[in-house]
Backbone as a ProteinNet text record, in pm:
[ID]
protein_1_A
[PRIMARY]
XXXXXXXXXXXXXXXXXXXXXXXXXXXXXXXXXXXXXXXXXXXXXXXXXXXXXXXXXXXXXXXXXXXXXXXXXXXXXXXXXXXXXXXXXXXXXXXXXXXXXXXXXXXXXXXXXXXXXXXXXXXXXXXXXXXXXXXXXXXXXXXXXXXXXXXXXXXXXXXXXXXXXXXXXXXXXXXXXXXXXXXXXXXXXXXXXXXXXXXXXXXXXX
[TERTIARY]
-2212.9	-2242.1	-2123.9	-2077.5	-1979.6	-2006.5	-1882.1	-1923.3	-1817	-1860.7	-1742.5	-1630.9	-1502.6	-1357	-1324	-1324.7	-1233.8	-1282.5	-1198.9	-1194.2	-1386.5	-1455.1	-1616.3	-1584.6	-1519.1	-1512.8	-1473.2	-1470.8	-1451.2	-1577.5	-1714.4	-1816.8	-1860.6	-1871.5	-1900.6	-1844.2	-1712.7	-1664.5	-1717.4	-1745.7	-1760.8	-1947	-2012	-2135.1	-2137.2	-2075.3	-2041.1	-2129.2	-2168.1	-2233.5	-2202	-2265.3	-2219.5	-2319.8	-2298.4	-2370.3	-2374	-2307.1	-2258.2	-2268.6	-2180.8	-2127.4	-2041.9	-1939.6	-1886.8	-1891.9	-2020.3	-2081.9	-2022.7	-1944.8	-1928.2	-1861.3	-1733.1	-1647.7	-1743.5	-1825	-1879.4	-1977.5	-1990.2	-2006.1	-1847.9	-1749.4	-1604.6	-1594.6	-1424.2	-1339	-1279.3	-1287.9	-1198.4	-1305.3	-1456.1	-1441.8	-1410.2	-1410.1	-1340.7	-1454.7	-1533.5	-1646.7	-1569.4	-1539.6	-1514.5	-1379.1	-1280	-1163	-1106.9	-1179.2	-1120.1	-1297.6	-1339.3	-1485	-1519	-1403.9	-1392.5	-1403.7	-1439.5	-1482.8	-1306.2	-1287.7	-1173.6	-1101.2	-1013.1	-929.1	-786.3	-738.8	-654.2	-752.7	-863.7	-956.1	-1049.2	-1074.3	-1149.7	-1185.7	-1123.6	-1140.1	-1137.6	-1155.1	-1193.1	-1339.9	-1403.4	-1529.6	-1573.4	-1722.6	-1746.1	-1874.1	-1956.1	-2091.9	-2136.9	-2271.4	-2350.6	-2458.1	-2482	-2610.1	-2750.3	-2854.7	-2959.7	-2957.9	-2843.8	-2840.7	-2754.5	-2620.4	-2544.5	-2632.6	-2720.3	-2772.1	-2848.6	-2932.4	-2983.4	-2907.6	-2815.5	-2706.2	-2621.9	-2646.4	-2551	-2643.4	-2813.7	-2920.9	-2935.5	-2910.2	-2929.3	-2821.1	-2656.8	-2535.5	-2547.5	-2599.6	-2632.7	-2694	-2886.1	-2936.9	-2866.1	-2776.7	-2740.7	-2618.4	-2549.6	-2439.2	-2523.3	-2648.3	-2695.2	-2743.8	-2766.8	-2842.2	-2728.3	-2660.3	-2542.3	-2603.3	-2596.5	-2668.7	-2579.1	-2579.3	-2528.9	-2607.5	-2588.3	-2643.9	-2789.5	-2782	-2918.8	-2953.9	-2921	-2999.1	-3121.6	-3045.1	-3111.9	-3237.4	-3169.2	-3264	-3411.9	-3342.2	-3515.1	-3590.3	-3503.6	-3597	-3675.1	-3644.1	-3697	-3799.5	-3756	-3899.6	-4014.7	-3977.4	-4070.7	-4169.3	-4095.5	-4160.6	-4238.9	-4251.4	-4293.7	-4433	-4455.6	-4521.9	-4650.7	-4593.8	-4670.6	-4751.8	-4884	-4993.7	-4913.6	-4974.5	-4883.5	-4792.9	-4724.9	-4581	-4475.1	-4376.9	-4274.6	-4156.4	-4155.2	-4018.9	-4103.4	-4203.6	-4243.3	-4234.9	-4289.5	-4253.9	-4108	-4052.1	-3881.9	-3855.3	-3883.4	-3820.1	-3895.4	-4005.3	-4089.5	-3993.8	-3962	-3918.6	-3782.4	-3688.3	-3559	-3570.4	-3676.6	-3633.8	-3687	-3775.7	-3795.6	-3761.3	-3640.2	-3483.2	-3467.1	-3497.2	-3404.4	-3284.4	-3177.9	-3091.6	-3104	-3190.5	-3178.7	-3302.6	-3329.1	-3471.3	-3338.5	-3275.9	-3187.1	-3150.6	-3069.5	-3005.5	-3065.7	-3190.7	-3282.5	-3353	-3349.5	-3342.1	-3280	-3122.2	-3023	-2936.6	-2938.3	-2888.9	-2758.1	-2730.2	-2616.9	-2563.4	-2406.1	-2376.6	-2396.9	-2426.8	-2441.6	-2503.1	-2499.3	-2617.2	-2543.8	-2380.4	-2310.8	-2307.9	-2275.1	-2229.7	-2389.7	-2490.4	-2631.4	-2617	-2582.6	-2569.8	-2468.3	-2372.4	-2306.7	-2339.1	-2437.9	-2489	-2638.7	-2638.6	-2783.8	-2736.9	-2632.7	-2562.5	-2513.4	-2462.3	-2365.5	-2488.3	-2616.9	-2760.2	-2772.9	-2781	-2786.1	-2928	-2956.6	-3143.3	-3211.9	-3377.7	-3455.9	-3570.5	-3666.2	-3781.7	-3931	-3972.5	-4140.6	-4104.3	-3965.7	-3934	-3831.9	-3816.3	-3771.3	-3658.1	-3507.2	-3402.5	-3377.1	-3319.4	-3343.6	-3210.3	-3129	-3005.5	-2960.8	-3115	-3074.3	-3120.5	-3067.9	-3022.9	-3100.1	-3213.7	-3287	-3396.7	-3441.6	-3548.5	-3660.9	-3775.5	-3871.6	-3981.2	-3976.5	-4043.3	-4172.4	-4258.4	-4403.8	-4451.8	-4611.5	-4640.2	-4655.1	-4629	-4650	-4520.1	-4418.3	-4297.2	-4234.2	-4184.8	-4092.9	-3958.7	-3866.1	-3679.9	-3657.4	-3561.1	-3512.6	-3345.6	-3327.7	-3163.5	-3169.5	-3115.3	-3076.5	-3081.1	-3114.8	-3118.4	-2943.2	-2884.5	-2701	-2658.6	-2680.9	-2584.3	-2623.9	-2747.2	-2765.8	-2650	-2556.5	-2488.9	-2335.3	-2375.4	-2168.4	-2195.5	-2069.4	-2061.8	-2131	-2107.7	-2175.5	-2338.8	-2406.3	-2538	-2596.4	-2457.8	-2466.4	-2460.4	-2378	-2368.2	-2500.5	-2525.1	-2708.7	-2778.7	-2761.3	-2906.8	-2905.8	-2741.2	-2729	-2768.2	-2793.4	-2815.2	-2962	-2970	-3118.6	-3123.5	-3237.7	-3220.4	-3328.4	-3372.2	-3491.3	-3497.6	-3626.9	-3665.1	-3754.2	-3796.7	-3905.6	-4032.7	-4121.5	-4247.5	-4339.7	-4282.9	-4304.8	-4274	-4182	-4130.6	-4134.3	-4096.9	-4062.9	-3933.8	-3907.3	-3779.5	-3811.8	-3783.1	-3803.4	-3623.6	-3561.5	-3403.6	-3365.5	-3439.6	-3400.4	-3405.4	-3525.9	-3569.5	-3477.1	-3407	-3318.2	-3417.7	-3537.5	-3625.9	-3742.2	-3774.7	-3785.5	-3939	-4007.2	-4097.4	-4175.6	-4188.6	-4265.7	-4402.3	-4476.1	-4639.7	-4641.9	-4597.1	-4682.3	-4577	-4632.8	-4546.6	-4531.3	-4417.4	-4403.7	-4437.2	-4417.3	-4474.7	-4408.1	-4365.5	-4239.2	-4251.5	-4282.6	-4272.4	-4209.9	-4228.3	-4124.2	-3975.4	-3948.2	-3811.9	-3706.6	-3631.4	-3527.6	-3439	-3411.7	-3250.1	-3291.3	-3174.5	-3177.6	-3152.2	-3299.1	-3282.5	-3361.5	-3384.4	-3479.2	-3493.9	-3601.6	-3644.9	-3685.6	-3752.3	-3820.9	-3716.3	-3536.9	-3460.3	-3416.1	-3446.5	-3435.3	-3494.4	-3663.8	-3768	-3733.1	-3703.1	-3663.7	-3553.5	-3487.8	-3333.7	-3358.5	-3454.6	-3479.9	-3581.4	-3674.8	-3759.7	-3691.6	-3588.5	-3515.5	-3494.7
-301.5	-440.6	-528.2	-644.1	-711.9	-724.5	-848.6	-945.5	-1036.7	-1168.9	-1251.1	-1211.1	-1254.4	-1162.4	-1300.5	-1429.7	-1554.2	-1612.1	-1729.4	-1769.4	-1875.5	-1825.6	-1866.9	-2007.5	-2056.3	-2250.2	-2294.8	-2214.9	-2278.3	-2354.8	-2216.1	-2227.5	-2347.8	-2417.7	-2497.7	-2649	-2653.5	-2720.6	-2783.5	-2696.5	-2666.4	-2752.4	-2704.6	-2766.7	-2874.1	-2942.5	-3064.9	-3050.5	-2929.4	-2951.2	-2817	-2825.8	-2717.5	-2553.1	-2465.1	-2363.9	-2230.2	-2244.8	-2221	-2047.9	-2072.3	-1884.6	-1805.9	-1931.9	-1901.5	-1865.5	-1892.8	-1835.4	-2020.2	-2002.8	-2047.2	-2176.2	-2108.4	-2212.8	-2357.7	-2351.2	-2409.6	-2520.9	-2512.7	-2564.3	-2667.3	-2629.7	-2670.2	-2764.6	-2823.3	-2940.7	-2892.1	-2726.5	-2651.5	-2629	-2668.2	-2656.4	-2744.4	-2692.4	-2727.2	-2846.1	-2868.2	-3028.6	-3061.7	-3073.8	-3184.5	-3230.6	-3113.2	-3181.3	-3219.3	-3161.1	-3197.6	-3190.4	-3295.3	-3307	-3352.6	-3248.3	-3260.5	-3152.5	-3101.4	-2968.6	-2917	-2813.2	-2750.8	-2744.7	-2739.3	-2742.7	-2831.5	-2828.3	-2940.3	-3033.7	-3082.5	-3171.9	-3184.1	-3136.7	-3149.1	-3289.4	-3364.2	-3527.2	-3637.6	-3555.5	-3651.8	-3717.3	-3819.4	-3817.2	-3774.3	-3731	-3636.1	-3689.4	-3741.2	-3739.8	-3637.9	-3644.8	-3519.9	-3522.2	-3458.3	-3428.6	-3358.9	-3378.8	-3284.4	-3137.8	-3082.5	-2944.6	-2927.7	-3015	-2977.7	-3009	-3096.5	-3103.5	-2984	-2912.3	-2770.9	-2640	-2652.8	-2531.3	-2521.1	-2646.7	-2681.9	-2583.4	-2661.2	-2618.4	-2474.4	-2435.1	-2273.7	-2180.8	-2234.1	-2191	-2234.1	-2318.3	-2369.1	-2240.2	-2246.6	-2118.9	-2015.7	-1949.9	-1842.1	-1811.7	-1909.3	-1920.5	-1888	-2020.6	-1977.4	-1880.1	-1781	-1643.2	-1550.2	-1560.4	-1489.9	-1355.8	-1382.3	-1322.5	-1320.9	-1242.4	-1282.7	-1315.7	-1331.7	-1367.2	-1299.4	-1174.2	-1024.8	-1043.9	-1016.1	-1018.5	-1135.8	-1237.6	-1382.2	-1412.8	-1382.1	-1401.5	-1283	-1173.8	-1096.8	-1126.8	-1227.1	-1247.7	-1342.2	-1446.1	-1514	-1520.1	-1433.8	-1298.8	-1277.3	-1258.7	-1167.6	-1284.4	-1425.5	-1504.9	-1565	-1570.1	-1597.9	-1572.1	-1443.2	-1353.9	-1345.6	-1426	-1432.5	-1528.6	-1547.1	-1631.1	-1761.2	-1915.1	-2016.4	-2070.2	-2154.3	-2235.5	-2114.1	-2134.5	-2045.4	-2062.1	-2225.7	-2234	-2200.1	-2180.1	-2185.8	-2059.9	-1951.5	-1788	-1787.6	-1804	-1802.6	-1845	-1926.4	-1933.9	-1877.3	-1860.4	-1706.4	-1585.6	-1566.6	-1461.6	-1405.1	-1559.2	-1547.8	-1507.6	-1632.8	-1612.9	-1478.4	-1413.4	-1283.8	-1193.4	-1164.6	-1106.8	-1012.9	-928.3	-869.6	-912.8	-932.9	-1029.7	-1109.4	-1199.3	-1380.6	-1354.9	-1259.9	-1256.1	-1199	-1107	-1051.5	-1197.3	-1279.8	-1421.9	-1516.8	-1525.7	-1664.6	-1573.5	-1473.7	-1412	-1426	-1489.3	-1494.5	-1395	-1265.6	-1141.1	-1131.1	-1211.2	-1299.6	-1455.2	-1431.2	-1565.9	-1614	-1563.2	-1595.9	-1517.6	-1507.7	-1414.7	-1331.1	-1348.8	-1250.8	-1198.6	-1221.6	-1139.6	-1007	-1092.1	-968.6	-931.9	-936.7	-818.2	-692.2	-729.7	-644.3	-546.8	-588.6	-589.3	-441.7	-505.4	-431.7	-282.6	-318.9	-216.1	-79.7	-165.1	-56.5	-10.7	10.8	83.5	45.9	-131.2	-123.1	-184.4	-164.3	-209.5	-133.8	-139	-44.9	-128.8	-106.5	-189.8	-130.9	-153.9	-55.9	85.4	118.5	228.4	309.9	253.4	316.2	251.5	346.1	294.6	230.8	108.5	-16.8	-54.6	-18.9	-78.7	-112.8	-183.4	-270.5	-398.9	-496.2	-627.9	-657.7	-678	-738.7	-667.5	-603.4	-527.2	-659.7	-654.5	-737.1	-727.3	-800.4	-803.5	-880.1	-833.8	-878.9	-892.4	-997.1	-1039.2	-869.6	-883.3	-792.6	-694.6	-704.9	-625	-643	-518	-555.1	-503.7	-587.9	-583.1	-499.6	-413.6	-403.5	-362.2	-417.1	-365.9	-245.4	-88.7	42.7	74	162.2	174.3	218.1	272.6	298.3	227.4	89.9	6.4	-132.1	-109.6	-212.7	-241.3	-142.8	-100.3	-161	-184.5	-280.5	-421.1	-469.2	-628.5	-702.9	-678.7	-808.3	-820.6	-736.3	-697.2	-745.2	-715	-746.3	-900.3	-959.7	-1083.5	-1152.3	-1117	-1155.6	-1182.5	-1066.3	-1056.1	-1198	-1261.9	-1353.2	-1481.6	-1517.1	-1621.1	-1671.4	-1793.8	-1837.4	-1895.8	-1797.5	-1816.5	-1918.5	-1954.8	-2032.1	-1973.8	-1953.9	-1879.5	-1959.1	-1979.6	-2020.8	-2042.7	-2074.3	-2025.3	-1954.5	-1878.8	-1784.1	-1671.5	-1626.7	-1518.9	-1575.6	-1445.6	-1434.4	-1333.4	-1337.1	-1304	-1253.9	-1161.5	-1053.1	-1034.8	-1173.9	-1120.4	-982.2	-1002.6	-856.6	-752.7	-688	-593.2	-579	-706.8	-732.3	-668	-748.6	-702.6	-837.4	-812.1	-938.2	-896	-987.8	-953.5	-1081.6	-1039.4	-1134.8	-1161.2	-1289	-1292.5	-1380.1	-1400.5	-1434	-1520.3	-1488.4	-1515.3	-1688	-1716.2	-1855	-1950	-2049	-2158.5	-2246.2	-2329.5	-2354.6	-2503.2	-2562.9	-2620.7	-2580.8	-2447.2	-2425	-2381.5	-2383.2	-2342.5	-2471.6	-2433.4	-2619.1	-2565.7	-2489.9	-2485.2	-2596.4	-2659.4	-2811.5	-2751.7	-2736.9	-2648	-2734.3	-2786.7	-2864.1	-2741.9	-2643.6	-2536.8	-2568.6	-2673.5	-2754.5	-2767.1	-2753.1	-2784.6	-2613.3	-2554.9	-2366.4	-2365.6	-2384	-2326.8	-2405.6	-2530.1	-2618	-2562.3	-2517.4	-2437.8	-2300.3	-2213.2	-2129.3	-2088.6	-2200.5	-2255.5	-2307	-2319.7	-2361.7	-2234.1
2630.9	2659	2620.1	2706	2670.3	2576.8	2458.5	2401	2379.4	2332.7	2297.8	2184.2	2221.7	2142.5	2131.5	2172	2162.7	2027.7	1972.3	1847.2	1845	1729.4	1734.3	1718	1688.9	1636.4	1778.2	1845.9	2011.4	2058.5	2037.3	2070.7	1970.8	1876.3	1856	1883.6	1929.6	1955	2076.8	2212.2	2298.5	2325.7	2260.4	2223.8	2143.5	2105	1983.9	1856.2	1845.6	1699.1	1645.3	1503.1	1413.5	1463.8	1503.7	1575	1444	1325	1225.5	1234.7	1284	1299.8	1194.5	1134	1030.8	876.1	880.4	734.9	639.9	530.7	427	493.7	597.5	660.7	683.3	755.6	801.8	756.6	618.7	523.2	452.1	489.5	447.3	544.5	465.3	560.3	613.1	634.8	723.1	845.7	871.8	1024.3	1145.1	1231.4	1366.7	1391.4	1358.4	1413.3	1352	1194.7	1138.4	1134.9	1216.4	1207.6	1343.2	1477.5	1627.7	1677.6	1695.1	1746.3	1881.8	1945.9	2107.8	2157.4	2298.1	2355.1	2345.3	2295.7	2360.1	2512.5	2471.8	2614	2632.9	2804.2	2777.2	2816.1	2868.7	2931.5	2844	2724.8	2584.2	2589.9	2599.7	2505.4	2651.9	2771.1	2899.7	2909.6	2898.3	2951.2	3055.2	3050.9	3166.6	3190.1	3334.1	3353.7	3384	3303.9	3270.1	3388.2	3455.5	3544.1	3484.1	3490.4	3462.6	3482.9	3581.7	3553.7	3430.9	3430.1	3299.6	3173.1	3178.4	3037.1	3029.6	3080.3	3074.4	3091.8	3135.7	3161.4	3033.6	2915.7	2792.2	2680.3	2728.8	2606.1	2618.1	2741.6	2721.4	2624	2696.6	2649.6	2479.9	2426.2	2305.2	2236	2301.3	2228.6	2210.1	2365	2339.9	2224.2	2189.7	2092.9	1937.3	1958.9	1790.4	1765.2	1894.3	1837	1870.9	1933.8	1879.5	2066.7	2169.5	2258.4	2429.5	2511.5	2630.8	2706.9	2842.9	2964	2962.4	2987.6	3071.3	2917.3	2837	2712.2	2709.1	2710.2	2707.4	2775.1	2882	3065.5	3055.6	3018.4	2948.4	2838.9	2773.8	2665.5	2722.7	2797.2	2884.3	2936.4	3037.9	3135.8	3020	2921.1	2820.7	2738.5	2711.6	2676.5	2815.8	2891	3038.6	3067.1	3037	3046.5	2944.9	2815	2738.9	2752.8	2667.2	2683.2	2608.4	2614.2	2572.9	2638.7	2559.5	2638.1	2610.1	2789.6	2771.9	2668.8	2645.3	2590.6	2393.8	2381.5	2218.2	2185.2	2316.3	2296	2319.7	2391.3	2358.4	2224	2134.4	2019.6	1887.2	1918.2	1854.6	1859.1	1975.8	2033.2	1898.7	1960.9	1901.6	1730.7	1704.6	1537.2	1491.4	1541	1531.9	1569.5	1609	1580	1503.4	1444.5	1333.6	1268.4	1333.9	1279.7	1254.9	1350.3	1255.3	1109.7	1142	1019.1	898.2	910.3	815.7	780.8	853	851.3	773.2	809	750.7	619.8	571.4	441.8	339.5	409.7	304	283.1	342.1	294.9	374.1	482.9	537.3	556.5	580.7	572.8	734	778.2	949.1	1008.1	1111.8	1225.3	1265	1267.5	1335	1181.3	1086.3	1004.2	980.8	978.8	1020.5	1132.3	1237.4	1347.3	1300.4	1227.1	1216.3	1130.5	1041.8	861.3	954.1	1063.3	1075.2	1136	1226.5	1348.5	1254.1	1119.9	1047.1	944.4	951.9	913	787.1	736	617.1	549.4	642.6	644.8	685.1	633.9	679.8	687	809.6	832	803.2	701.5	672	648.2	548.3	528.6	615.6	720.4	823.2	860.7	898.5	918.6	1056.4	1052.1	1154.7	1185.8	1294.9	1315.4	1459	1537	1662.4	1607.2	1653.7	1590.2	1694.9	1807.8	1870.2	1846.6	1765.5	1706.3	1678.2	1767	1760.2	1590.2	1521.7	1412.4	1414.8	1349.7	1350.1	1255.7	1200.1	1027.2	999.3	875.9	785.6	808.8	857.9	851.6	699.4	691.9	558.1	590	539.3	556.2	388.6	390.3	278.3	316.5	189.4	233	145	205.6	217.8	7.4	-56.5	-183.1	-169.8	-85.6	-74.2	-107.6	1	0.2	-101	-189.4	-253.2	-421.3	-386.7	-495.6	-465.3	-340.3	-257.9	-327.3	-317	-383.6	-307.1	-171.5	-98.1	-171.2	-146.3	-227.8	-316.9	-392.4	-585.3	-643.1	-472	-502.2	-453.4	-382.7	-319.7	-448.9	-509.4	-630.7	-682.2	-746.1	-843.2	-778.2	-612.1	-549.3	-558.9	-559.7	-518.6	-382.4	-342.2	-174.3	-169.2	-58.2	26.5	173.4	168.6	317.3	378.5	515.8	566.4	561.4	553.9	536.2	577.7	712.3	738.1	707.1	616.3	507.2	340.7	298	181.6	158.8	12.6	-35.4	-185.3	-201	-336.8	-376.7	-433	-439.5	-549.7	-592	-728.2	-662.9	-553.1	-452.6	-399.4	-326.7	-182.8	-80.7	-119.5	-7.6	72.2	181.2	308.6	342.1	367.8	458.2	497.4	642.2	749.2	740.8	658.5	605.9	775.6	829.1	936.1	1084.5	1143.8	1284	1297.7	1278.6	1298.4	1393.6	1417.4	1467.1	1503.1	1616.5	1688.5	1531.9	1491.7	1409.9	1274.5	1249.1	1148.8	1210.3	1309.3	1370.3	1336.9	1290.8	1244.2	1382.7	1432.8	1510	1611.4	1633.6	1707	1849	1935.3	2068	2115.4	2251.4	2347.2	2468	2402.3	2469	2618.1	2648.9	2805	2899.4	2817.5	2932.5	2966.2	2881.5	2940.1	3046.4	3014.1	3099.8	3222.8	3214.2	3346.8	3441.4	3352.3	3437.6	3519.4	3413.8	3477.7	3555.1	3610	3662.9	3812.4	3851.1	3943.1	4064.6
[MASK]
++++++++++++++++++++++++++++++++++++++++++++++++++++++++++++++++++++++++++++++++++++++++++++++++++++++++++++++++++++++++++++++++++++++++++++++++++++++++++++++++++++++++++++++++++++++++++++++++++++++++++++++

């Protein structure tokens, strides 16, 4: 499967807000919003009128940046929230935050979503006992995350233990364990990511 190789502070640039891919950076006076808060390019800093397809063709390219996802990936998750009973755009973001990765992510056990895709790929988690290393691995209440008894012994790890995290309220967090688990399937109201899901379903509704 492809994936993106170009510099990630593009993609936020690109979207005008913080999409925070960078872990710590991004939190600093070293990111790219806060120091050039124009789309990249040489035509970056032109005004541009926006049409109703570009404002939905932006919110999608948006989601797909904060979950860290391509095109066919996206577009089935889509299909799949579609399909489900409810609003399409509330199962799409059900969908997303129940991720494996963004759940690794919104755990704390990463500084970003890419840094848990990578965290999950290279088998350092296990889900209900069982070793877990696809990063779109659908999670459900009562799942439990643990990070690997191996690798709970690497620094990154070690530095986890000493942090005080905050998780959602749809999880919890056992930091001494370095262990996760899902008490219940969220609710488009606990989702903070700044997404206007209605302009997806509208786009791909076309």
């Amino acid at each position: 499967m492809s994936r993106y190789t170009d510099a990630n502070c593009k993609l936020c640039r690109r979207e005008g807000q913080k999409l925070f891919l960078k872990g710590e950076r991004c939190y600093s006076s070293k990111c790219a919003i806060e120091r050039r808060n124009y789309a990249p390019g040489q035509h970056g800093q032109a005004r541009k009128k926006q049409t109703d397809y570009g404002l939905q063709l932006r919110e999608k390219q948006k989601a797909k940046r904060f979950y860290g996802m391509q095109e066919t990936q996206f577009r089935n998750l889509f299909d799949k929230a579609a399909k489900k009973q409810g609003k399409t755009g509330e199962n799409l973001m059900i969908l997303l935050e129940t991720r494996l990765d963004n759940v690794v992510f919104r755990l704390g056990f990463a500084a970003s979503r890419k840094e848990a895709r990578q965290l999950v790929t290279h088998g350092h988690f296990t889900v209900n006992g069982k070793k877990a290393n696809i990063p779109s691995q659908e999670l459900k209440a009562g799942d439990v995350i643990k990070v690997k008894e191996k690798s709970q012994s690497s620094p990154k790890f070690k530095e986890i233990k000493e942090m005080s995290i905050t998780v959602p309220s749809w999880m919890t967090v056992d930091v001494d364990k370095l262990e996760g688990k899902v008490v219940a399937m969220p609710r488009r109201e606990d989702i903070d990511t700044p997404i206007a899901e209605h302009l997806i379903v509208e786009l791909y509704s076309k």
